[in-house]
Each structure stands twice: as structure tokens, then as C-alpha cells.
C-alpha positions as CSV (number, residue, x, y, z in Angstrom):
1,X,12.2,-2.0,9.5
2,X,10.3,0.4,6.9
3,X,8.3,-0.6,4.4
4,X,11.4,-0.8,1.7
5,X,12.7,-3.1,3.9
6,X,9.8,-5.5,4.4
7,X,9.5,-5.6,0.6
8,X,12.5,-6.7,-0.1
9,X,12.4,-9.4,2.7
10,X,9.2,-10.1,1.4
11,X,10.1,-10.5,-2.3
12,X,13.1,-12.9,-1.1
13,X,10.8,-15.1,0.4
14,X,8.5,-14.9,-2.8
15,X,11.8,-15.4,-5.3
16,X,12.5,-18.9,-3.1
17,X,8.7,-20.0,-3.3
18,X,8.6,-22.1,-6.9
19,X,5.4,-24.1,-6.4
20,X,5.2,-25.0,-10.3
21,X,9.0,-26.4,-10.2
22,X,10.0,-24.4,-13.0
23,X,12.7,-22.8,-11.3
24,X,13.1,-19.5,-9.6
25,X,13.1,-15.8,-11.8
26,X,10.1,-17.0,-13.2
27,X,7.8,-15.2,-10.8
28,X,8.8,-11.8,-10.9
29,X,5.5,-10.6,-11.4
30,X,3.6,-12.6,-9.3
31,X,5.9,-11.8,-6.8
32,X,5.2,-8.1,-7.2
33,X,1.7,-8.8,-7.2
34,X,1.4,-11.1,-3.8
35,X,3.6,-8.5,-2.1
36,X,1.3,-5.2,-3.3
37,X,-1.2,-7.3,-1.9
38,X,0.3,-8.0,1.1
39,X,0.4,-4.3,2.1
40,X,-3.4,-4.5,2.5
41,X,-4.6,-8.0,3.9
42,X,-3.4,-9.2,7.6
43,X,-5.3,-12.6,7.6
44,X,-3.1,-15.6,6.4
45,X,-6.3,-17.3,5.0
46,X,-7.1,-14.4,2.9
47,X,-3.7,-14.0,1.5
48,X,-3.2,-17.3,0.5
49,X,-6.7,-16.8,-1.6
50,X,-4.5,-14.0,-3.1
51,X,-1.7,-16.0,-3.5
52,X,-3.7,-19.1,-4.8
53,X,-5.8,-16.4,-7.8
54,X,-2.5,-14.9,-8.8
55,X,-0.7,-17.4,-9.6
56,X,-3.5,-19.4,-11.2
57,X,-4.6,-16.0,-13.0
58,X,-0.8,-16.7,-14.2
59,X,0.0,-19.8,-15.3
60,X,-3.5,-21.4,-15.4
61,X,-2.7,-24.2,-12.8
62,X,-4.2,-24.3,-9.3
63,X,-2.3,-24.5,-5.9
64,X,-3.3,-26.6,-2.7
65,X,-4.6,-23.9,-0.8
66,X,-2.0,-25.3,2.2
67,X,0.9,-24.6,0.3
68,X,-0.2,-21.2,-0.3
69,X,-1.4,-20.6,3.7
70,X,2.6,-21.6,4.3
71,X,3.9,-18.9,2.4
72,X,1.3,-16.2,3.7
73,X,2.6,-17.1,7.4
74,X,6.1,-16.6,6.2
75,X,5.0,-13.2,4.6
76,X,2.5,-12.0,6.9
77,X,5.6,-12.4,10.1
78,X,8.0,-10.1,7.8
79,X,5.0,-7.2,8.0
80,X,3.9,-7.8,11.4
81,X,7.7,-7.4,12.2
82,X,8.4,-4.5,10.1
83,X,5.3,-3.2,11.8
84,X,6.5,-4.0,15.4
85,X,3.3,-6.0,16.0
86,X,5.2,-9.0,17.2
């Protein structure tokens, strides 16, 4: 898998993540901006900081830091696959 690949299966994941229940397309780009980030961090922890800043940065509402670890784990195994780490 190249690193096309991995973004789209990335931004799928991201399109089906709606953690302010206001329906999905309305994340486009936070999407874009959690994926851009996940080319650079490898720790689950760390990306669901990311995850957690963007989308409060966004829309002004905080997320349980669990819900964002979830997401990261789902993230992080599409780049460690497209990377043949795992």
C-alpha cells in the first residue's frame, strides 16, 4: 500500500468518525488535518492529542480523550500496514 492509498483508507475511517453527531461531510477538513498529521506522529496517545485540538480548535467543543485514542488505533494500523510494520 503507498501512501495514496493509506490516505484514502485513512480519510474513510475519519469520514465514518462523527463524534459531535452532526452527521458525516461535516469534517472534511478536520479530516484532512488529523490525516496530514498522521504522516508524522506513530504514538496513539499523541495522535489522539491531535485529534482532540483539532477538532476542538474547530467546533469549540472538547472530546473524551478515549474516544479520540480509538480512532488513532484505527488510524495508526492503516500506516503501520501501509508501512509493512505489522
Amino acid at each position: 500500500m503507498d501512501t495514496v492509498d493509506m490516505d484514502k483508507r485513512a480519510l474513510r475511517i475519519m469520514e465514518g468518525w462523527d463524534p459531535f453527531s452532526v452527521g458525516t461531510g461535516e469534517y472534511n477538513t478536520e479530516a484532512n488535518d488529523v490525516i496530514d498529521r498522521l504522516h508524522d506522529i506513530d504514538h496513539p496517545s499523541d495522535l489522539a492529542k491531535a485529534i482532540q485540538g483539532i477538532y476542538e480548535s474547530s467546533f469549540k467543543q472538547w472530546i473524551p480523550l478515549e474516544k479520540c485514542v480509538e480512532v488513532s488505533y484505527k488510524l495508526l494500523a492503516v500506516k503501520y500496514e501501509a508501512k509493512h510494520i505489522i
